[in-house]
C-alpha positions in Angstrom: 1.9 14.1 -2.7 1.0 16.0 -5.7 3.7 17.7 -8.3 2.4 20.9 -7.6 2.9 20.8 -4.1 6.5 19.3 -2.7 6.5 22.0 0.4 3.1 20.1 1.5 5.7 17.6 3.2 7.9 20.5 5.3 7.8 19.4 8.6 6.3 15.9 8.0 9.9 13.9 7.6 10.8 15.8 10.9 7.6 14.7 12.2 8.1 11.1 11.4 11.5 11.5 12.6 10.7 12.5 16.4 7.8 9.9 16.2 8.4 7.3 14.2 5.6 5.4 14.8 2.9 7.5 14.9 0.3 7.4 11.9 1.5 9.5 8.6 -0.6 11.8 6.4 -2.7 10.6 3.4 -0.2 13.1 1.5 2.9 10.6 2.1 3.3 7.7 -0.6 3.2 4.3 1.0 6.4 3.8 -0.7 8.2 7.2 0.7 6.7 5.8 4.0 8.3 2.7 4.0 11.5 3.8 2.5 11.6 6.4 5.4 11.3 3.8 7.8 14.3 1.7 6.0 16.3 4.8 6.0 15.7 4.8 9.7 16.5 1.4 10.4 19.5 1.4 8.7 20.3 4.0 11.0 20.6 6.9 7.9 21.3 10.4 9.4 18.5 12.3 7.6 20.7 15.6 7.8 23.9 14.4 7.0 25.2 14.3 3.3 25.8 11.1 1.3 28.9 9.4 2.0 31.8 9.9 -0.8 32.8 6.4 -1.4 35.4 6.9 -4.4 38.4 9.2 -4.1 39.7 11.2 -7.5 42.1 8.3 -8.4 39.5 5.2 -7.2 36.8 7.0 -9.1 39.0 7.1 -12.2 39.8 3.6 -12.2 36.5 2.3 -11.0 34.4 4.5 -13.9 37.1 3.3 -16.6 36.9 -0.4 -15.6 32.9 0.2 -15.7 30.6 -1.5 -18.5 28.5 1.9 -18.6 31.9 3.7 -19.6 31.7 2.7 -23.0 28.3 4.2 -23.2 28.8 7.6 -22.0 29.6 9.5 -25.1 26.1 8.4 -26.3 24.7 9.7 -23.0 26.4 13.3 -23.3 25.8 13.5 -26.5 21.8 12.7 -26.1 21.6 14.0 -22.4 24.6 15.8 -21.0 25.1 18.1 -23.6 21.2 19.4 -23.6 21.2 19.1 -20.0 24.1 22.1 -19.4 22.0 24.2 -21.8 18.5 23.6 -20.1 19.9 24.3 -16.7 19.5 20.2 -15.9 21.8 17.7 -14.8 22.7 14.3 -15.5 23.8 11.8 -13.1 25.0 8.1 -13.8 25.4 5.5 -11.4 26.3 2.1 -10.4 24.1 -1.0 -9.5 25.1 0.3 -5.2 23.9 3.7 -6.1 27.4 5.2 -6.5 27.3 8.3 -8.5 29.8 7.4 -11.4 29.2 11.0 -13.7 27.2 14.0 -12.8 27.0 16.3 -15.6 25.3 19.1 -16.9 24.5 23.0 -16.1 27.3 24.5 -14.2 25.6 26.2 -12.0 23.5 23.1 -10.9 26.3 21.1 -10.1 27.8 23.8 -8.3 24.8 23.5 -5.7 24.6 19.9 -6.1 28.4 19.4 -4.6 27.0 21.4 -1.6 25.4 18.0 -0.7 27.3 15.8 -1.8 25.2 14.9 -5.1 29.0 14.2 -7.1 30.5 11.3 -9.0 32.0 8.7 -6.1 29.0 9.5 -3.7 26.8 6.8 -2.5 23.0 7.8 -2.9 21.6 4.6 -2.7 18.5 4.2 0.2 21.5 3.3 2.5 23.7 5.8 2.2 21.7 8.8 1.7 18.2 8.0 3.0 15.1 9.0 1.3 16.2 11.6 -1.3 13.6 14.0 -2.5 15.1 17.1 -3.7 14.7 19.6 -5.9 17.4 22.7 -7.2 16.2 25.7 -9.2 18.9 27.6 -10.4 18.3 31.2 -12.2 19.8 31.0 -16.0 19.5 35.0 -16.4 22.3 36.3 -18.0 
């Protein structure tokens, strides 16, 4: 799949899904192929937002006990902080694919929480499938 084209795979997940084992288009990756068919394995509803693993208070004390914790100042101050003004966000995870920090443009994040793309959500390949997503947000004043 090109760039250019992302709506080129409308309908093909959905596709895959009601038959999984008939042949895919040239246009799907052999690695978005085979993740897809992980995904289904692991029995990964494809419509259903990724699990929040960490509570408010678990979160806290899992990020501050967390060797990346140390390193997040330098990460806002050379992503985060760039990110909220170029409409972008920033997420940091774990090793599991827990969402530790997601920060950035407002706006962004605002959409993001409407799937569940926040700090103590699990987005690994297990836990939230196949993710290919894209936001666009309008910065006009």
């Amino acid at each position: 799949m090109t760039a250019e084209r992302p709506e080129a795979l409308d309908g093909v997940h959905e596709a895959f899904l009601a038959e999984p084992d008939a042949p895919l288009p040239d246009l799907v990756r052999p690695v978005v192929a085979d993740s897809w068919r992980r995904s289904l394995r692991l029995g990964v509803d494809p419509v259903a937002h990724a699990p929040i693993e960490f509570n408010d208070s678990a979160l806290a004390a899992y990020r501050d006990a967390h060797p990346l914790a140390p390193l997040m100042p330098l990460v806002r101050s050379l992503l985060a902080e760039d990110a909220e003004e170029a409409g972008h966000i920033v997420a940091v995870g774990d090793a599991q694919g827990r969402l530790l920090w997601v920060e950035g443009h407002r706006g962004l994040r605002g959409r993001a929480e409407t799937m569940h793309f926040v700090a103590g959500a699990l987005w690994s390949e297990g836990g939230a499938g196949t993710t290919n997503f894209t936001f666009t947000v309008s910065l006009s004043s």
